[in-house]
mmCIF file of the C-alpha atoms, coordinates in Angstrom:
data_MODEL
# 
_entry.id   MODEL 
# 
loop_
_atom_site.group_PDB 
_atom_site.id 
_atom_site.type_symbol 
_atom_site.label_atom_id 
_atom_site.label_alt_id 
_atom_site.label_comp_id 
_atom_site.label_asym_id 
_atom_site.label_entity_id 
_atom_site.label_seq_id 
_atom_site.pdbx_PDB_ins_code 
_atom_site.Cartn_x 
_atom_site.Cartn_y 
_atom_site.Cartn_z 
_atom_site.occupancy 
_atom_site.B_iso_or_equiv 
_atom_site.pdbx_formal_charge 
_atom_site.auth_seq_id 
_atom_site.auth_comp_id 
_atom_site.auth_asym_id 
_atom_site.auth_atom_id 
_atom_site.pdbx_PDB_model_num 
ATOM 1  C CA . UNK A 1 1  ? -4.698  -24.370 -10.135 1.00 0.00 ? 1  UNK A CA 1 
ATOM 2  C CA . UNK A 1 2  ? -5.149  -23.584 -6.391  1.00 0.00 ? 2  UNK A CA 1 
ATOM 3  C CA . UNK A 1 3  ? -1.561  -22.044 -6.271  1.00 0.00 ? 3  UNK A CA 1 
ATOM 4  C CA . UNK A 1 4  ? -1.989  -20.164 -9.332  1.00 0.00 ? 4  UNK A CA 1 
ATOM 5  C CA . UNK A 1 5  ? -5.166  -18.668 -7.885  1.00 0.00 ? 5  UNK A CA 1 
ATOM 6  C CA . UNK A 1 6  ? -3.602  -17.890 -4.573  1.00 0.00 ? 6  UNK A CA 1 
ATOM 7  C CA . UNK A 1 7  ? -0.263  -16.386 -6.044  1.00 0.00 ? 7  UNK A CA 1 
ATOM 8  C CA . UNK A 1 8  ? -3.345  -14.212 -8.187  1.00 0.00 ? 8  UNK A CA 1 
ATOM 9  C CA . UNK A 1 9  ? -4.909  -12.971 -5.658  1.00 0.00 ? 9  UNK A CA 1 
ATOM 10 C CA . UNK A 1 10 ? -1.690  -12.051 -3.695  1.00 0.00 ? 10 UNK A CA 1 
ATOM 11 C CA . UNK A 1 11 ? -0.604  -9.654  -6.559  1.00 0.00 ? 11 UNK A CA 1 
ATOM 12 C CA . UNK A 1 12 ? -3.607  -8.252  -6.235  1.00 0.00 ? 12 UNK A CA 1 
ATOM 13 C CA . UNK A 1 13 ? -3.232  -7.314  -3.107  1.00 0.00 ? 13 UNK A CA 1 
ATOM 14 C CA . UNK A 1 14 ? 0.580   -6.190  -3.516  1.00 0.00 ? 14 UNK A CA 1 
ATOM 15 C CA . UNK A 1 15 ? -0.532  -3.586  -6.364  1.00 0.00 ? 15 UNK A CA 1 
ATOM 16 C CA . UNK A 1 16 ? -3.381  -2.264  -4.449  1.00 0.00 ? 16 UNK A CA 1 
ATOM 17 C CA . UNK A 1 17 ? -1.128  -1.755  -1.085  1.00 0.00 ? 17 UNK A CA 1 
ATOM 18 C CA . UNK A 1 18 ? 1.859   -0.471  -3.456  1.00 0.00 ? 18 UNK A CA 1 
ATOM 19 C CA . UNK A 1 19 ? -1.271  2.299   -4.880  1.00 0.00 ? 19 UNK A CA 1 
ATOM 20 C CA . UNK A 1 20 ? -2.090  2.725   -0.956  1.00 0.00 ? 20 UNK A CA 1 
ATOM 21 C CA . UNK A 1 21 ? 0.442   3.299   0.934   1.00 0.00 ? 21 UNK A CA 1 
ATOM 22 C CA . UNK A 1 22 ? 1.524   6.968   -0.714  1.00 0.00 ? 22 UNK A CA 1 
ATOM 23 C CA . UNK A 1 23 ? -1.835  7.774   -0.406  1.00 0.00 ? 23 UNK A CA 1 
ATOM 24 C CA . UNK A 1 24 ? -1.651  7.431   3.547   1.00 0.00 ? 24 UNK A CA 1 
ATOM 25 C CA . UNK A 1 25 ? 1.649   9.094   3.712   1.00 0.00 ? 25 UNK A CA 1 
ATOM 26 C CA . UNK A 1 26 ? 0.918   12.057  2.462   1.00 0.00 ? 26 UNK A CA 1 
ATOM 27 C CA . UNK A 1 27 ? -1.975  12.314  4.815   1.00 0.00 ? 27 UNK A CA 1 
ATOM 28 C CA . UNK A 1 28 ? -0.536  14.879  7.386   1.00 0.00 ? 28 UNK A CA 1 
ATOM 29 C CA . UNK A 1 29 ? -2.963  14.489  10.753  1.00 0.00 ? 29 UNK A CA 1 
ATOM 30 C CA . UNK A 1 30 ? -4.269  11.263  12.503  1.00 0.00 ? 30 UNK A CA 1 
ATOM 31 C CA . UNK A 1 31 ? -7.847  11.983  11.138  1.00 0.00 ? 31 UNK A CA 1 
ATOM 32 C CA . UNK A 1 32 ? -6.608  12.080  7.642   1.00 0.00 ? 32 UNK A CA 1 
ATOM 33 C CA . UNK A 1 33 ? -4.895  8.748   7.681   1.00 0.00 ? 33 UNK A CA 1 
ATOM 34 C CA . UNK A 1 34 ? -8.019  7.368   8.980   1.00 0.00 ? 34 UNK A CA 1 
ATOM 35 C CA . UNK A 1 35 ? -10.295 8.978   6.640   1.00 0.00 ? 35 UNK A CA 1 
ATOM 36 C CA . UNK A 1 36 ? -7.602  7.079   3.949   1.00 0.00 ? 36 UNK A CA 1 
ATOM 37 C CA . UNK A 1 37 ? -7.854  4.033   5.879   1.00 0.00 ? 37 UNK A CA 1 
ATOM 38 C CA . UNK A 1 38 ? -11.707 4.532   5.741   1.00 0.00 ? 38 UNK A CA 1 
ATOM 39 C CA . UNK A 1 39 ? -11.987 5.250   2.277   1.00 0.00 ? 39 UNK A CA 1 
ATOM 40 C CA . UNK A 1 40 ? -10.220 2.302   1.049   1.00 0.00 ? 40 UNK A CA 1 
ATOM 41 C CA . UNK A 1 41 ? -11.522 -0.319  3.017   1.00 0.00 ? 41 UNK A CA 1 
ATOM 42 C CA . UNK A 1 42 ? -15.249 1.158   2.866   1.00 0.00 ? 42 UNK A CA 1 
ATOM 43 C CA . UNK A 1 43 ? -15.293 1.926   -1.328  1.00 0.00 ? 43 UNK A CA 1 
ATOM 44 C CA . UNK A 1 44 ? -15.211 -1.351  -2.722  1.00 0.00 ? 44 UNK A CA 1 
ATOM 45 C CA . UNK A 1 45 ? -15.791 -0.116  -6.259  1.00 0.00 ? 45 UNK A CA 1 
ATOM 46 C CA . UNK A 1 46 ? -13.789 2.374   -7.113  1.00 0.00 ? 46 UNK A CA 1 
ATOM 47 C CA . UNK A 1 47 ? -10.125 2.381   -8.248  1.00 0.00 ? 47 UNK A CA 1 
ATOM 48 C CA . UNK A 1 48 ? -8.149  -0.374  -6.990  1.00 0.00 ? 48 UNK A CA 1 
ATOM 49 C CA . UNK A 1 49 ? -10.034 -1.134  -3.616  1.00 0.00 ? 49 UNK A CA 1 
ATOM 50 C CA . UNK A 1 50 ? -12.120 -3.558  -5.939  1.00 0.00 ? 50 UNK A CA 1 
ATOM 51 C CA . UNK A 1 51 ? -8.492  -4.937  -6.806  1.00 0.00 ? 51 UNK A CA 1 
ATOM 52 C CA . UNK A 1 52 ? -7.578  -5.693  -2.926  1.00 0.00 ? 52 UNK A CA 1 
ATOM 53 C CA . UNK A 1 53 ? -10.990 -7.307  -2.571  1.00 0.00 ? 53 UNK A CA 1 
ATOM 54 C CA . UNK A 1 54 ? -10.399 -9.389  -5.880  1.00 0.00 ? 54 UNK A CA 1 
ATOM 55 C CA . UNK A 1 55 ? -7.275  -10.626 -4.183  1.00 0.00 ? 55 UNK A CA 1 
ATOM 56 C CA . UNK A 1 56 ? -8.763  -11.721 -1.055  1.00 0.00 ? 56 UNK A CA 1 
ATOM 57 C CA . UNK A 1 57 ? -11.256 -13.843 -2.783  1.00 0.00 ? 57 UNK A CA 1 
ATOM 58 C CA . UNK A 1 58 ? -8.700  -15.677 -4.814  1.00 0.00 ? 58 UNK A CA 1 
ATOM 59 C CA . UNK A 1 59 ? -7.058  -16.226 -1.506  1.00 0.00 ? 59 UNK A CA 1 
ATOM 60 C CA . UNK A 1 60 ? -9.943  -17.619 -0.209  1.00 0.00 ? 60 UNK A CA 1 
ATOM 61 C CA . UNK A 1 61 ? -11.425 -19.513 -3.125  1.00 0.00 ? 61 UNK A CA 1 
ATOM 62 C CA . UNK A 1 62 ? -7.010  -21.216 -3.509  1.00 0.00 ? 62 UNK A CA 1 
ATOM 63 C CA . UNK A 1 63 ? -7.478  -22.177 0.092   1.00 0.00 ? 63 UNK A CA 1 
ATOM 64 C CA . UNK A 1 64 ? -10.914 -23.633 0.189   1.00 0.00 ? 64 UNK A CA 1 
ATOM 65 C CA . UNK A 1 65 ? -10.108 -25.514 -2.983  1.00 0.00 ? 65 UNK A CA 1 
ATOM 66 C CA . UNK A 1 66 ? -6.741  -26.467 -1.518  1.00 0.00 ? 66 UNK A CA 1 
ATOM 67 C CA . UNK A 1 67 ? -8.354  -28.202 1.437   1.00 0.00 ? 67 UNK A CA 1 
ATOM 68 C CA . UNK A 1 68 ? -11.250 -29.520 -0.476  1.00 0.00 ? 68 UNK A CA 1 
ATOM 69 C CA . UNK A 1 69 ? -13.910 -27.683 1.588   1.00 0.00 ? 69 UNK A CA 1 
ATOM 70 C CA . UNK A 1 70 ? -15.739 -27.108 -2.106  1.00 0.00 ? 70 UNK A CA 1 
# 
């Protein structure tokens, strides 16, 4: 169960990056890619920032459960 949930939560966070990455290369100027950056790290809810986040609690809940901490 702990792998399944940390293999989860690392396809989360491939499909989000996969969504993310275009959007940062089409950004032309320094202060655009950081606006992207920005945006995506700072709007949890909306489109698939929410999915990254997801991931990263999978992560953590696999590892905590992993090493018993829970």
């Amino acid at each position: 169960m702990n792998t399944l949930l940390i293999v989860t939560g690392i396809i989360c966070i491939v499909i989000s990056l996969f969504i993310f990455i275009p959007a940062i290369k089409k950004a032309n100027t320094a202060k655009e890619k950081w606006g992207e950056i920005l945006e995506f790290v700072l709007d949890p809810f909306t489109g698939l920032t929410g999915v990254f986040y997801l991931g990263l609690l999978l992560i953590f809940f696999g590892l905590v459960r992993m090493f018993e901490l829970i």
